[in-house]
VODREN-303282 format. One record per residue (C-alpha): x, y, z; residue number from 0. Coordinates in steps of 0.5 Angstrom, whole numbers. Layout:
N
SITE    east   north      up   num
SITE       X       Y       Z   NUM
...
***
This chain:
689
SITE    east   north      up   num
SITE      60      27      72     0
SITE      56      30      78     1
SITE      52      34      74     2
SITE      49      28      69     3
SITE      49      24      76     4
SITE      43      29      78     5
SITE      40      29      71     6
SITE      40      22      71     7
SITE      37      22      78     8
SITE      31      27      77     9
SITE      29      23      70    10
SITE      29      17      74    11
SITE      24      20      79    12
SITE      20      24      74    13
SITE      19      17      71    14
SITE      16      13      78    15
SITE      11      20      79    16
SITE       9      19      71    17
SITE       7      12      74    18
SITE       4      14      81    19
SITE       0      19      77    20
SITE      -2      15      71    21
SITE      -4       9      77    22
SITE      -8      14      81    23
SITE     -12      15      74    24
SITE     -13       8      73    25
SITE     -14       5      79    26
SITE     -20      11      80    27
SITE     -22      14      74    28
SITE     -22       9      68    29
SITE     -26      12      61    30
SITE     -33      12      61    31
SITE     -35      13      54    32
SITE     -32       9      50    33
SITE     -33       1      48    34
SITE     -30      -1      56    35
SITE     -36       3      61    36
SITE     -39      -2      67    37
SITE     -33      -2      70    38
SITE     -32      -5      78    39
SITE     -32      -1      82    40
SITE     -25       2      84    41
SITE     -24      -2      91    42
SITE     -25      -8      87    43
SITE     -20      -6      82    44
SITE     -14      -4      87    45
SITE     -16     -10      90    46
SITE     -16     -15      84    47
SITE      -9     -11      83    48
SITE      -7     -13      90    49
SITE      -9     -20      89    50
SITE      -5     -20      82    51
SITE       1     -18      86    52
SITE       1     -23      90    53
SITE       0     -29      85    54
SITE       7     -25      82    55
SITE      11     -25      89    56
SITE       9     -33      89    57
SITE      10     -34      83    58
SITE      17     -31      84    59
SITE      19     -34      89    60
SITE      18     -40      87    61
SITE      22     -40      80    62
SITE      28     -38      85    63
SITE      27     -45      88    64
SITE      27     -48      81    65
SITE      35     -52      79    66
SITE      37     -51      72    67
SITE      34     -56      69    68
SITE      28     -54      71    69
SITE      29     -47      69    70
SITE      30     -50      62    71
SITE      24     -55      62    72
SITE      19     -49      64    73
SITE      21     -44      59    74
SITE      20     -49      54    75
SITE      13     -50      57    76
SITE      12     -43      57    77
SITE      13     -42      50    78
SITE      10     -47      48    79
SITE       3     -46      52    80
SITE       5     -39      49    81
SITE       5     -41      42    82
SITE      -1     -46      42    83
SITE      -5     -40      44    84
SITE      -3     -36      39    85
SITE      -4     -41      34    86
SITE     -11     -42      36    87
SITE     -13     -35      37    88
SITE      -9     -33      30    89
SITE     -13     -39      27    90
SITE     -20     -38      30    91
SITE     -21     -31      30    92
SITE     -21     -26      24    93
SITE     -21     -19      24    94
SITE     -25     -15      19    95
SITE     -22      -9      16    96
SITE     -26      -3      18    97
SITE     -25       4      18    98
SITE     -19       7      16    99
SITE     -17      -1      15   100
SITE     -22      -2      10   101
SITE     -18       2       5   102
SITE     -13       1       7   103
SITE     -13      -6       5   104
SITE     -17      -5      -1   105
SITE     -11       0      -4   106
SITE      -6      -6      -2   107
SITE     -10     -11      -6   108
SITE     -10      -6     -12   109
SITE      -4      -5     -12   110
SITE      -3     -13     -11   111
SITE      -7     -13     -17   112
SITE      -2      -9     -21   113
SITE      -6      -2     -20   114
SITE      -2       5     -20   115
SITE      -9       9     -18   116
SITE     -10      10     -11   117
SITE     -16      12      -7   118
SITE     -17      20      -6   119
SITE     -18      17       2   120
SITE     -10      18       2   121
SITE      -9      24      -1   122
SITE     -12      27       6   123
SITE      -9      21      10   124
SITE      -2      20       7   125
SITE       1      17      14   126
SITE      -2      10      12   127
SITE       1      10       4   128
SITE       7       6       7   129
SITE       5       1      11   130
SITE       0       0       5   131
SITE       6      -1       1   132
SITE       8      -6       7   133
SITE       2      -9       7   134
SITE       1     -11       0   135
SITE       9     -14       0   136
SITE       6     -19       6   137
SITE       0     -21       2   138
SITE       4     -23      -4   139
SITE       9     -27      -1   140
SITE       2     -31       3   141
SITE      -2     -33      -4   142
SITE       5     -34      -6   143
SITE       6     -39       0   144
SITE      -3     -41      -1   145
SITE      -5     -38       5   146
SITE     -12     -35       6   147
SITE     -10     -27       8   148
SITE     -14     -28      14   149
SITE     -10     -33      17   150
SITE      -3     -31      14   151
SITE      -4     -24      16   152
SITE      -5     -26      23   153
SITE       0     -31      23   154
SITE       6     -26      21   155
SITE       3     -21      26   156
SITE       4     -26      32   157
SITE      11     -28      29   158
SITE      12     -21      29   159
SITE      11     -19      36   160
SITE      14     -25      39   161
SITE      20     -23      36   162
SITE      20     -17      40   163
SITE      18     -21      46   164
SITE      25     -26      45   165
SITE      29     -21      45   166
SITE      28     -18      52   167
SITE      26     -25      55   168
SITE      33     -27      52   169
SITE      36     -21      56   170
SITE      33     -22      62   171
SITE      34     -30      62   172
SITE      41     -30      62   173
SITE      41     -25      67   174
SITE      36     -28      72   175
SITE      31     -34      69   176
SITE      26     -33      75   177
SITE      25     -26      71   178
SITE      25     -29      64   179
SITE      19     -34      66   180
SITE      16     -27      70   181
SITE      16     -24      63   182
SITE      13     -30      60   183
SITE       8     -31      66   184
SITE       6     -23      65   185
SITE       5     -23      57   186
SITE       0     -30      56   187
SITE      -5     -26      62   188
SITE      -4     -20      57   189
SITE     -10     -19      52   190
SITE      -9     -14      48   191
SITE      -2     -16      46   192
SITE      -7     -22      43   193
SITE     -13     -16      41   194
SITE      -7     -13      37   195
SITE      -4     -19      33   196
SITE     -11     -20      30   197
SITE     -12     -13      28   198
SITE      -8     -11      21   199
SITE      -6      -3      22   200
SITE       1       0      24   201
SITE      -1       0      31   202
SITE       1      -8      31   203
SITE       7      -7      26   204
SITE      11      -3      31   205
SITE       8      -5      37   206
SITE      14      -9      39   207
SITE      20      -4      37   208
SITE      20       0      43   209
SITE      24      -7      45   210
SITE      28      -7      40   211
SITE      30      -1      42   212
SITE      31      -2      48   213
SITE      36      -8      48   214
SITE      39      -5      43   215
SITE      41       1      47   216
SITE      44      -3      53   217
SITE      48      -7      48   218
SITE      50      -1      44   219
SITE      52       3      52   220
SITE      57      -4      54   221
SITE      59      -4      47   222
SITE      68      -4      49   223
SITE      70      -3      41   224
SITE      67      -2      35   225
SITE      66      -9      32   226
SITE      61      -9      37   227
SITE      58      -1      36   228
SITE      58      -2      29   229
SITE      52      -7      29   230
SITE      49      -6      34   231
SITE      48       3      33   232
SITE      46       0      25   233
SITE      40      -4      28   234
SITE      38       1      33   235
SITE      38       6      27   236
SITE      35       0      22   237
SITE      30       0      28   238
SITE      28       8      30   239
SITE      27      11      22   240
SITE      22       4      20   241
SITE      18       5      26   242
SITE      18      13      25   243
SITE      16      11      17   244
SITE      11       8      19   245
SITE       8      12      25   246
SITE      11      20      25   247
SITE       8      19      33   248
SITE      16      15      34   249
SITE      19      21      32   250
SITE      19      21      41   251
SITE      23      15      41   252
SITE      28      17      37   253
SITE      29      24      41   254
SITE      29      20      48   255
SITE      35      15      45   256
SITE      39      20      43   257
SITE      37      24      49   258
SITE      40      17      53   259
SITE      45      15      49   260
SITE      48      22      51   261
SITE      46      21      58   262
SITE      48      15      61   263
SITE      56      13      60   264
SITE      59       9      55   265
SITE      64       4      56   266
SITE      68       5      50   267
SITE      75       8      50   268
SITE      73      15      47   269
SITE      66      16      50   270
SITE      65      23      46   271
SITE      67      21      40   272
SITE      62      16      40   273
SITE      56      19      41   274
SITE      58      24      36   275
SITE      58      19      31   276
SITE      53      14      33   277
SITE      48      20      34   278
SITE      49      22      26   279
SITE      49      15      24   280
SITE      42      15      26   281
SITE      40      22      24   282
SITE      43      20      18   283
SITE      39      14      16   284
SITE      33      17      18   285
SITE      35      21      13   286
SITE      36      17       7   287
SITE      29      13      10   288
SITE      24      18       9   289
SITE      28      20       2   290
SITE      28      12       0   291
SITE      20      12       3   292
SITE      18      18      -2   293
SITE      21      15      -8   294
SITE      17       8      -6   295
SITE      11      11      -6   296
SITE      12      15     -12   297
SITE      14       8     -16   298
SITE       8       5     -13   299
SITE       4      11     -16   300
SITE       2      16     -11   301
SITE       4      23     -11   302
SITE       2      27      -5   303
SITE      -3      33      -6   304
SITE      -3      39      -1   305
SITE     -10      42      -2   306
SITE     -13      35       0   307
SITE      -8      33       6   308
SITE     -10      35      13   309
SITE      -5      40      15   310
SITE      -2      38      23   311
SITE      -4      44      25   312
SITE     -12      41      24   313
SITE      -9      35      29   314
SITE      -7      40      34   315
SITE     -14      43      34   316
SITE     -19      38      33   317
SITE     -15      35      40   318
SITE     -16      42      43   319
SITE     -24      41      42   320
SITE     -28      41      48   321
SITE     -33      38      46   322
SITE     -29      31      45   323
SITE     -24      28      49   324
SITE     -17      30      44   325
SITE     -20      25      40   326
SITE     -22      24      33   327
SITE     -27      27      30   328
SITE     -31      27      24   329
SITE     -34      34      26   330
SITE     -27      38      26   331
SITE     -25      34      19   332
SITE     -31      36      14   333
SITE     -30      43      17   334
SITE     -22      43      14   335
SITE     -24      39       8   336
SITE     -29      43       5   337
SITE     -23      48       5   338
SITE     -21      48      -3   339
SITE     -13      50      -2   340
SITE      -7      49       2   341
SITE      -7      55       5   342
SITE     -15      56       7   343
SITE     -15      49      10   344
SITE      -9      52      15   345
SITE     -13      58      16   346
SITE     -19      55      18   347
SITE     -15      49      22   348
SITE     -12      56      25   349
SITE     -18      59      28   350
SITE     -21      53      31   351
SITE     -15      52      35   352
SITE     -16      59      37   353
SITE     -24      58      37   354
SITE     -22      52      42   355
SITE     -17      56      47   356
SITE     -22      63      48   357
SITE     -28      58      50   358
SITE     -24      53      55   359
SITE     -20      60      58   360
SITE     -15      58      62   361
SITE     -19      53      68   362
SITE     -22      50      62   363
SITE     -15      49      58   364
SITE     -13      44      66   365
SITE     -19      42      65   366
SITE     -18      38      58   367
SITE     -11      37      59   368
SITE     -14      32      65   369
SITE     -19      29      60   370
SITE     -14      28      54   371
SITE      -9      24      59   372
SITE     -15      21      63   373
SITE     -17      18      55   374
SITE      -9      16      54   375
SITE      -7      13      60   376
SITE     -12      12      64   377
SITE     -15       4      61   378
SITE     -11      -2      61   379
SITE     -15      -5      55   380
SITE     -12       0      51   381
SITE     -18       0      47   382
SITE     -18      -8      45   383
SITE     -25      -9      44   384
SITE     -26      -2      40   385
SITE     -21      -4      34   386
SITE     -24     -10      32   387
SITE     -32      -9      31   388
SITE     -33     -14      27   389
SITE     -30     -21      25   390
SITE     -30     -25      19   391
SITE     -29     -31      22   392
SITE     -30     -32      30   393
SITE     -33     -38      35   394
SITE     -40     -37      36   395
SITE     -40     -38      44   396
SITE     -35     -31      43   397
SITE     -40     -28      38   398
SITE     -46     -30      42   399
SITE     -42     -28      50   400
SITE     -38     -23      47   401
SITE     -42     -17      52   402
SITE     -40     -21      57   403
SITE     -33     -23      56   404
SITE     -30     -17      54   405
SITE     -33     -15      60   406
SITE     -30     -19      64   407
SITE     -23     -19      60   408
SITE     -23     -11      60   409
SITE     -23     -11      68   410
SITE     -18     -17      68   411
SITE     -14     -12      64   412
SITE     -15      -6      68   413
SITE     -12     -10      75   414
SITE      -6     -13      71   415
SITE      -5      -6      68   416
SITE      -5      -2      75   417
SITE       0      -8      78   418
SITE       5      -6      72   419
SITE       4       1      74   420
SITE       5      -1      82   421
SITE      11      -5      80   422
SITE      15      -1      75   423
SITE      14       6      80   424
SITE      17       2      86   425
SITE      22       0      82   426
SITE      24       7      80   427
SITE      24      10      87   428
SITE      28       4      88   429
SITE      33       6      83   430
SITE      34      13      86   431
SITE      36      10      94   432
SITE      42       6      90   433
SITE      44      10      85   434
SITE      44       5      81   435
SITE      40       7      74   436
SITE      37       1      69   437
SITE      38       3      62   438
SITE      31       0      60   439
SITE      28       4      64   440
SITE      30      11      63   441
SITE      30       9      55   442
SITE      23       7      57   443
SITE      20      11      61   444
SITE      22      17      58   445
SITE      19      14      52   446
SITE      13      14      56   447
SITE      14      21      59   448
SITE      15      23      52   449
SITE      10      19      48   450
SITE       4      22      54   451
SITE       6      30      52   452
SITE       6      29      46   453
SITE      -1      26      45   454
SITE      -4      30      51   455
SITE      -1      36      50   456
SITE      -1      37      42   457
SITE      -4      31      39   458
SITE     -10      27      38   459
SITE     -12      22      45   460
SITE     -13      15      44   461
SITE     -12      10      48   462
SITE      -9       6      42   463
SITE      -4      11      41   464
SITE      -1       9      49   465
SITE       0       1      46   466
SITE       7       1      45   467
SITE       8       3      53   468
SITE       5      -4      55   469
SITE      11      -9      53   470
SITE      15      -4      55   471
SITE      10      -4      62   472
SITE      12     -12      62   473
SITE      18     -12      61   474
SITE      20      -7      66   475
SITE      16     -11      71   476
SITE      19     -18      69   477
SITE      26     -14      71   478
SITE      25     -10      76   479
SITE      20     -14      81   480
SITE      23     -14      88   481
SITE      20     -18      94   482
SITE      19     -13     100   483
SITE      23     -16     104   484
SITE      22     -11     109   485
SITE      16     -11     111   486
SITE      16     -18     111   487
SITE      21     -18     117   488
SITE      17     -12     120   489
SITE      11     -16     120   490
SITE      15     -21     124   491
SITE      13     -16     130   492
SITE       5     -19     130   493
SITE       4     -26     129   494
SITE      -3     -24     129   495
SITE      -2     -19     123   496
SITE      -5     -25     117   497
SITE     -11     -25     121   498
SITE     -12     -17     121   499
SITE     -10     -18     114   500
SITE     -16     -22     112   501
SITE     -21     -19     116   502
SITE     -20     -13     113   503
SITE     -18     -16     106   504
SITE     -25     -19     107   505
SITE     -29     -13     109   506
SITE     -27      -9     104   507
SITE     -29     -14      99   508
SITE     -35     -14     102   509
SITE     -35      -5     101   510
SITE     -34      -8      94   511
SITE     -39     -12      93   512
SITE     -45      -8      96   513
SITE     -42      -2      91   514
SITE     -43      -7      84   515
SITE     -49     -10      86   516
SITE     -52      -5      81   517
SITE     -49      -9      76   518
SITE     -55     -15      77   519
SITE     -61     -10      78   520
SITE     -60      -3      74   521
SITE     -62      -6      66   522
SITE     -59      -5      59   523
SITE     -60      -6      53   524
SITE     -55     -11      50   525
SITE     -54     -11      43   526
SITE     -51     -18      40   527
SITE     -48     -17      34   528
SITE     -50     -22      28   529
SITE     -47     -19      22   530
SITE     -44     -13      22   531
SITE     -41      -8      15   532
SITE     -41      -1      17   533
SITE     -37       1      11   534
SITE     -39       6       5   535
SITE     -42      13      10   536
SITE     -34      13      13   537
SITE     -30      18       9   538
SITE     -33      17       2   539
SITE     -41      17       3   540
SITE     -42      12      -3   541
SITE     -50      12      -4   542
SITE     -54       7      -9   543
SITE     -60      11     -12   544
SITE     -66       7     -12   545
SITE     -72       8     -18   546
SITE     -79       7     -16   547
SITE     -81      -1     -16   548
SITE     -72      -2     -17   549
SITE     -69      -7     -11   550
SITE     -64      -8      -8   551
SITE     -62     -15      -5   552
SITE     -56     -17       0   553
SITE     -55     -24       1   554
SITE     -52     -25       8   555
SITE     -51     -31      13   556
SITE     -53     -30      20   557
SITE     -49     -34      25   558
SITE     -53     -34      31   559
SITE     -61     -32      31   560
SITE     -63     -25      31   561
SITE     -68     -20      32   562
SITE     -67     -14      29   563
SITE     -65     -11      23   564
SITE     -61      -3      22   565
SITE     -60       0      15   566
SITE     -58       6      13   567
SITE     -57       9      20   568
SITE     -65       7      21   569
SITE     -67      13      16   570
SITE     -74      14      13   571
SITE     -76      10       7   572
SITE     -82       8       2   573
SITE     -83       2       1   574
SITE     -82      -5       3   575
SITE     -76      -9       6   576
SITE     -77     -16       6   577
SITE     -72     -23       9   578
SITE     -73     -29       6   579
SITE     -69     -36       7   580
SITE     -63     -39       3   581
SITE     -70     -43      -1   582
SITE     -73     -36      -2   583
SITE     -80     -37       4   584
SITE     -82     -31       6   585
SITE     -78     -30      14   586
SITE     -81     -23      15   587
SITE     -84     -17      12   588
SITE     -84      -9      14   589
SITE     -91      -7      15   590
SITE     -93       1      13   591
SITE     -91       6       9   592
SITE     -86      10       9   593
SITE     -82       6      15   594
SITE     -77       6      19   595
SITE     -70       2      17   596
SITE     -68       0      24   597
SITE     -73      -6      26   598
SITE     -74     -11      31   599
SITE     -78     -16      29   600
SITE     -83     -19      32   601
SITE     -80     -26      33   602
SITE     -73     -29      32   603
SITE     -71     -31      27   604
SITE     -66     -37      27   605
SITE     -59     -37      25   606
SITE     -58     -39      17   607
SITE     -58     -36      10   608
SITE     -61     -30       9   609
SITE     -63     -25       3   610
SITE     -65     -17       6   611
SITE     -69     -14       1   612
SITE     -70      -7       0   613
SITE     -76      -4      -6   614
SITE     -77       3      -7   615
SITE     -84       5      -8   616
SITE     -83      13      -8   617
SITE     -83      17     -15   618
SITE     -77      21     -13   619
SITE     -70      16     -12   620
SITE     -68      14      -5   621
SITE     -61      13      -2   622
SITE     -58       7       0   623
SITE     -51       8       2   624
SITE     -47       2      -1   625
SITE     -38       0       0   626
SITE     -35      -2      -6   627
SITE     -30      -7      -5   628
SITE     -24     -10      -8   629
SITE     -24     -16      -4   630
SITE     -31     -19       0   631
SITE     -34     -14       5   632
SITE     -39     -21       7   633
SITE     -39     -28       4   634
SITE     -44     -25      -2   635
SITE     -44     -18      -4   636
SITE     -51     -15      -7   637
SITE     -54     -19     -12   638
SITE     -55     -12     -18   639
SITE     -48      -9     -17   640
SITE     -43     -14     -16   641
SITE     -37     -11     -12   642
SITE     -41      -7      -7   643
SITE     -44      -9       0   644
SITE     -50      -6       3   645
SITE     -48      -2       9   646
SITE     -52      -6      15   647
SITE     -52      -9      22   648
SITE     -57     -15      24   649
SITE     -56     -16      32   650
SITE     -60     -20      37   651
SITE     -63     -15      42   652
SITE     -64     -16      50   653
SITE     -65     -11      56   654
SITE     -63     -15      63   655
SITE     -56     -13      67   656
SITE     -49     -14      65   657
SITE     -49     -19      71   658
SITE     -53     -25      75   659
SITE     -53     -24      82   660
SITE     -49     -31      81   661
SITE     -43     -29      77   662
SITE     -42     -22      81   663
SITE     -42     -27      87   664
SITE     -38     -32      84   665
SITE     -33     -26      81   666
SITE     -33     -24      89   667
SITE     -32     -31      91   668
SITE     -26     -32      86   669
SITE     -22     -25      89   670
SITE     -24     -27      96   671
SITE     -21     -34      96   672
SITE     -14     -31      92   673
SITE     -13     -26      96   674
SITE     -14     -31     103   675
SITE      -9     -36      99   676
SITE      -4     -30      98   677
SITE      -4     -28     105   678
SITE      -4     -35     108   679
SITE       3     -36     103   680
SITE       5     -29     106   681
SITE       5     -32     113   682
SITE       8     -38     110   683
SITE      14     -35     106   684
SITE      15     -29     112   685
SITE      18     -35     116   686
SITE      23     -37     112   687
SITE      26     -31     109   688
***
């Protein structure tokens, strides 16, 4: 007892350093290469953390004072405020499959359509064939029901993640519901949840399982006898092989239940056995679902090919190249795909890996092993404004400020991660001084624990991958905020303590200010994007050759006005490309020979619907690189080869800074009057403990 006592307290702290470590990442050194850069400087987000802070204390506080009817009033509002939400932005943004989406959404509407022919695509990713046998159930049941895909796929994404979210405010509320409309509270300010739902990938579908899991757990560990374990240890291993199905990386959460399940006691009458028989019951169904996984896939047509997969051991090299972060890179895969066998793909992913480690030697070995957490862990968008680059559907104020907004909500969502990181590390040492452990945190946090080796250490580094942390994040907040009660009567010792707080608060906002004034006087370039179909050159490099005097004609309608134009990734071209109006004028015309196929244009053009126009004029056949499709890319496909879609990118360009000075003082202003408020409701509540 003793032992598993100390076991316990050392995973606990284990836990709170892991969160001490990853806010001192996030408070200091966010990402810088990716889609999120242009930060505030980190004053002003540990500032913006303290203030968020605050307003939860405050918050807290006063759901504390509320009677029961009250509570019952406000979770109805809460959830409704919540579902409204959710139905607008389900209903008013439409993400467009791209990338590994885009084929993966083509392969669902093929077998829809009675296909057993699978692209070569998942022969070399074989981890998406179930969730595109998954996808395809859900598109069927949504024409079924008369729904448009778009929408019905994100209204069943939306309904999906709320279950997870009922299921821990169902818990916490019967525990205490000040913690319930906490949670509540916490998940309508927390944007990626709302990214996710728009985006149709596993990273969605399996979001809210380590929730699941989690209740699941702290009931199976209450449970007294076996009408209550059988359920409950059946969910849990329904649960854990469906996420592992879906995304192999979950084989972490499995390891950490049973870790916990064997960690913590149980309250049944003979423990051991117990753990015994639920541990086998889930080795079991994971089992019997990886084999009913394969003969699924075998009924809807696939059957895997070694010599055209990715070997796990070309993941673990690829992570390892010091070029790159740990991440994906295209680079790294057309050097193992080119190999012919099983066996010469190993060999050659083998030496890379080797290649990798003798240059980095053992400094540089560190060295990256900080710059894949730092890519894991470190930013609290969890790449939100990456996976939807283009949408099917959006408000054209979304469209034509989104540089500015996700600006904006990429800081908000950096402060508010910070904060769950404060929170949740507090909570962790205050475990440890009462000896008192919480099942959901150490589930939770050896999940987290396990999830950051894993990607750090062996795999591929992405800041999407860390996603399934962030409701565990929330939840831990909602339950395990404590008001500091202490430091509230300390403060009792100085009556002019809110007067040095706010001066201080002040002055370092001041700091903050002075260090993102380059934000209003350092220029750059601003693409806003019209219209955007990136797809043909990923994976399958698909190409149209065009004869001397043959054409090529994409129809297009651009929401917003424009004025430049990008073909082909701006490649050399003979001949001529021309943009008429829907009733065939004349709206522009390249001039020289050959020319460049990325173009501004000497004036914007209006918004509308547009015909592009390329004509070949060189003897020798030129390439256009195409998509096929299966279902429409864009409103209209090319006018000559009715299932493909040209690939290119009509943007409204403009260099200014990302900010006014009146929008950097206004964003000042705003921290500066909620921090004032905070400390004023502070020297406020001090008085009435």
């Amino acid at each position: 007892m003793a032992i598993r006592q100390h076991l316990t307290t050392g995973l606990s702290g284990l836990i709170s350093l892991m969160f001490l470590l990853t806010g001192v990442l996030a408070g200091l050194v966010p990402v810088t290469f990716r889609i999120d850069h242009d930060w505030l400087s980190p004053l002003i987000i540990i500032l913006g953390a303290g203030i968020y802070l605050g307003g939860v204390g405050l918050a807290f506080r006063w759901f504390h004072r509320l009677s029961k009817h009250q509570h019952r009033y406000l979770s109805l509002g809460l959830w409704a405020l919540l579902l409204a939400i959710q139905l607008w932005v389900a209903v008013n943004w439409i993400s467009a499959p791209r990338a590994d989406l885009y084929f993966v959404h083509q392969q669902a509407v093929s077998l829809l359509e009675g296909s057993a022919h699978w692209n070569r695509y998942f022969y070399t990713y074989s981890n998406n064939v179930s969730f595109t046998i998954l996808l395809s159930g859900l598109l069927k049941v949504g024409r079924w029901l008369g729904f448009s895909s778009g929408v019905w796929l994100n209204l069943v994404q939306f309904a999906w993640l709320d279950c997870g979210l009922v299921t821990v405010w169902y818990v916490l509320t019967k525990k205490n519901p000040a913690r319930g409309h906490l949670f509540l509270g916490i998940i309508l300010g927390t944007v990626p949840l709302y990214a996710y739902a728009l985006n149709t990938y596993n990273d969605t579908y399996v979001l809210p399982m380590g929730l699941f899991a989690v209740v699941l757990v702290r009931g199976l560990l209450r449970a007294t006898n076996w009408r209550q374990t059988v359920p409950r240890a059946l969910g849990l291993g329904i649960i854990l092989t469906s996420t592992y199905l879906l995304k192999a990386n979950f084989i972490v959460l499995i390891i950490a239940t049973i870790l916990i399940l064997w960690l913590l006691p149980n309250a049944t009458t003979h423990p051991f056995l117990t753990r015994s028989w639920v541990t086998l019951l889930l080795l079991a169904l994971l089992a019997g679902g990886t084999i009913g996984n394969r003969t699924a896939q075998q009924a809807a047509g696939f059957q895997s090919n070694p010599d055209q997969a990715l070997p796990a051991t070309s993941w673990i090299a690829m992570s390892w190249n010091p070029a790159y972060y740990g991440q994906y890179n295209c680079h790294d895969v057309g050097r193992i795909m080119a190999q012919p066998t099983a066996a010469a793909k190993q060999a050659q992913a083998k030496t890379n890996f080797k290649d990798y480690l003798h240059q980095l030697g053992p400094s540089g070995i560190i060295h990256h092993l900080y710059r894949k957490a730092k890519l894991f862990l470190a930013t609290g968008t969890f790449d939100s404004f990456q996976i939807s680059p283009a949408y099917d559907r959006a408000p054209n104020w979304y469209r034509q400020h989104r540089n500015t907004i996700d600006w904006l909500l990429a800081n908000w969502c950096q402060m508010n991660y910070l904060a769950l990181l404060i929170v949740n590390c507090g909570w962790g040492i205050q475990q440890i001084r009462r000896r008192k452990f919480s099942t959901g945190y150490l589930l939770g946090g050896l999940f987290i624990i396990g999830m950051a080796c894993f990607h750090v250490i062996f795999w591929e580094s992405e800041e999407r991958y860390a996603l399934p942390l962030l409701p565990l994040l929330i939840a831990g907040t909602a339950a395990g905020y404590r008001q500091p009660l202490n430091l509230l009567r300390w403060s009792q010792r100085s009556r002019w303590l809110p007067l040095g707080l706010a001066i201080g608060f002040t002055a370092a906002l001041g700091i903050g200010a002075w260090q993102n004034y380059g934000l209003v006087t350092r220029s750059r370039s601003h693409p806003v994007s019209v219209v955007s179909q990136n797809e043909g050159r990923y994976y399958q490099n698909h190409k149209v050759w065009l004869q001397q005097n043959q054409r090529l004609t994409q129809p297009f309608t651009a929401p917003l006005p424009f004025n430049h134009v990008l073909i082909n990734n701006g490649e050399s071209f003979t001949g001529n490309v021309t943009l008429r109006t829907a009733s065939g004028k004349l709206a522009w015309q390249s001039r020289g020979k050959p020319l460049s196929l990325t173009q501004t244009l000497p004036r914007p053009l209006p918004a509308g619907h547009y015909t592009l126009t390329l004509t070949a004029t060189r003897y020798d056949p030129q390439k256009i690189v195409t998509a096929p499709a299966n279902y429409p890319l864009l409103a209209q496909p090319l006018t000559t080869h009715p299932h493909q879609y040209l690939r290119f990118f009509i943007d409204q360009r403009s260099v200014s800074p990302i900010l006014t000075p009146s929008k950097l003082w206004l964003i000042i202003g705003t921290l500066w009057l909620g921090g004032l408020i905070i400390i004023d409701r502070f020297y406020w509540y001090r008085r009435h403990i």
